[in-house]
C-alpha positions in Angstrom: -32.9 14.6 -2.4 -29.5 16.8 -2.3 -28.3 13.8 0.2 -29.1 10.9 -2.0 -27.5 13.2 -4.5 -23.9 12.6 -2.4 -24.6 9.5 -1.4 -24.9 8.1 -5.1 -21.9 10.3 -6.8 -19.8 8.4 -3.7 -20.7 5.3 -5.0 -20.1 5.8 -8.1 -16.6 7.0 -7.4 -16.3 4.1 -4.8 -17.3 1.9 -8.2 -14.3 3.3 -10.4 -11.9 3.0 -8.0 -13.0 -0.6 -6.8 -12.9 -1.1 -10.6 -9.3 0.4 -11.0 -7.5 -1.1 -8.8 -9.2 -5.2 -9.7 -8.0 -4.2 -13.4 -4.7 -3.0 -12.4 -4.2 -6.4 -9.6 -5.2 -8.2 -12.6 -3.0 -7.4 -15.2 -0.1 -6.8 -12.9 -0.8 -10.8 -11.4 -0.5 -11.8 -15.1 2.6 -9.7 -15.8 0.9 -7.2 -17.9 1.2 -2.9 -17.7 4.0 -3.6 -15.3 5.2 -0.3 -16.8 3.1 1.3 -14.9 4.4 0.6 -11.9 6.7 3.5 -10.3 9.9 3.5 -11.7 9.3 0.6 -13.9 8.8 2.4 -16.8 12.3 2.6 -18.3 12.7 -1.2 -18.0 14.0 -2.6 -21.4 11.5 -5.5 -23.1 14.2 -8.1 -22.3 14.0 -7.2 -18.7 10.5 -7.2 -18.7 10.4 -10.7 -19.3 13.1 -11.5 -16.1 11.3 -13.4 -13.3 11.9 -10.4 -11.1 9.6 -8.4 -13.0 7.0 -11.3 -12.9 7.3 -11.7 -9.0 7.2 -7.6 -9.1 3.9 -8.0 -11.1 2.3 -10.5 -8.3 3.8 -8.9 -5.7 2.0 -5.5 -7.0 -1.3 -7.6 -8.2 -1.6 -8.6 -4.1 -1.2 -4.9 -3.2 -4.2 -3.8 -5.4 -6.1 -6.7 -4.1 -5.1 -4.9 -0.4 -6.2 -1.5 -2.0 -10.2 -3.1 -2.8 -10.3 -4.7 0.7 -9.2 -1.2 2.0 -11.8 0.6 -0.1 -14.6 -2.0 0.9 -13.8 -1.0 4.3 -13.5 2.5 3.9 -17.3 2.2 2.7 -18.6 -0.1 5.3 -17.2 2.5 7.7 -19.6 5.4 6.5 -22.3 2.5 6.0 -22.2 2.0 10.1 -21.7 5.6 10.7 -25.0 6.7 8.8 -26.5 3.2 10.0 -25.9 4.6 13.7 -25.7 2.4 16.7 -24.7 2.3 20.3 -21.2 1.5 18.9 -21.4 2.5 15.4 -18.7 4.9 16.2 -16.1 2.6 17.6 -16.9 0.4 14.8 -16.4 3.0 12.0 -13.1 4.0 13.9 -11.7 0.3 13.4 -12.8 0.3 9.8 -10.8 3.2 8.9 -7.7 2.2 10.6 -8.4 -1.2 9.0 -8.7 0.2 5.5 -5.7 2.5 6.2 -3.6 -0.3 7.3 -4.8 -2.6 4.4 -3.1 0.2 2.1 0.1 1.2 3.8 1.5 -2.9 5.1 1.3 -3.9 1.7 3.0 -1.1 0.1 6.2 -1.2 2.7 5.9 -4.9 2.1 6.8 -4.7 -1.7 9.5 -1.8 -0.8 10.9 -3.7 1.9 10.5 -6.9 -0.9 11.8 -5.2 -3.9 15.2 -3.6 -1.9 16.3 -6.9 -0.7 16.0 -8.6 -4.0 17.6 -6.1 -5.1 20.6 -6.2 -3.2 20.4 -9.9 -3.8 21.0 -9.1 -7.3 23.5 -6.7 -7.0 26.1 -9.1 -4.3 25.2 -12.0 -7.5 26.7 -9.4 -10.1 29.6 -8.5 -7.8 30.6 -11.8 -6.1 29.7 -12.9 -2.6 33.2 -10.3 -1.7 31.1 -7.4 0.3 33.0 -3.9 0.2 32.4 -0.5 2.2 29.7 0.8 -0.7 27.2 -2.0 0.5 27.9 -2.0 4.1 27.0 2.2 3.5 23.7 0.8 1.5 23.0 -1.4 4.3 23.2 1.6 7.4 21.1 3.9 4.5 18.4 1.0 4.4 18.1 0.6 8.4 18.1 5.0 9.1 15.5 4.8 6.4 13.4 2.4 8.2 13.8 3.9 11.7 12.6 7.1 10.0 9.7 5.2 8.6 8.9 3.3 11.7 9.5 7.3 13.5 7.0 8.5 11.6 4.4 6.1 11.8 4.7 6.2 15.6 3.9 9.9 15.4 1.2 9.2 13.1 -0.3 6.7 15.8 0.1 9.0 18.7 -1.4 11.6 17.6 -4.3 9.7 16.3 -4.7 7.2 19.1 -4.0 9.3 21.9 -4.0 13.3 20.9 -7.0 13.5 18.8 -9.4 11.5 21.0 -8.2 14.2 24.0 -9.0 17.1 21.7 -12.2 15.7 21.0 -13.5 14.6 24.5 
């Protein structure tokens, strides 16, 4: 009884969260609590209403669509662990990297998105002249993403290759 216990408060959980983030995609597809969005907050009510914030707002919508795949995954992974199986561990392993996945692509999408209209923006306020300040933004953006693209290498070593040794 203790493990139907667990098994049913993870499902509830799994419920709320699914629930979450469909409300959240929702509104943020129809351009609504876009405040809530990090670093959007202090956005005045005239900018709001900018098409930037409204492609923002789909952009973000798409991500918490990614976010209920990635939980639906996630669950189907301790469904065919429990289930068991010849494979059933092979199977749960692709399901977790899928779900993780499903979470991180879309978020570096919408960074990678957002930066470059912004940039866009800012060459449109200053003229199509380019000076040393964005040439200096543009070497910031591409050490940033070799640090990124470091670190997720690391991150798939050690789970591809170091943890599987450890464990066998």
């Amino acid at each position: 009884m203790e493990e139907f216990g667990k098994h049913l408060a993870g499902a509830v959980f799994w419920l709320a969260m699914f629930a979450l983030f469909a409300v959240l995609g929702w509104k943020f597809w129809h351009g609504q609590w876009l405040r809530l969005i990090a670093g959007n907050n202090l956005v005045s009510d005239e900018e709001q209403k900018s098409p930037f914030q409204r492609a923002l707002g789909r952009r973000m919508g798409v991500v918490m669509l990614c976010c209920c795949g990635s939980l639906a995954a996630l669950a189907a992974s301790s469904f065919v662990e429990a289930a068991g199986g010849p494979s059933a561990g092979a199977v749960s392993d692709a399901l977790v990297a899928a779900g993780i996945a499903g979470i991180v692509v879309p978020c570096i999408w919408v960074v990678v998105w957002s930066n470059v209209q912004g940039r866009k923006a800012r060459c449109g306020q200053e003229g199509a002249r380019e000076d040393s300040r964005t040439a200096e933004d543009r070497r910031l953006d591409r050490l940033s993403g070799r640090v990124l693209l470091a670190i997720l290498g690391i991150y798939l070593l050690v789970m591809l290759v170091v943890v599987p040794l450890a464990a066998g």
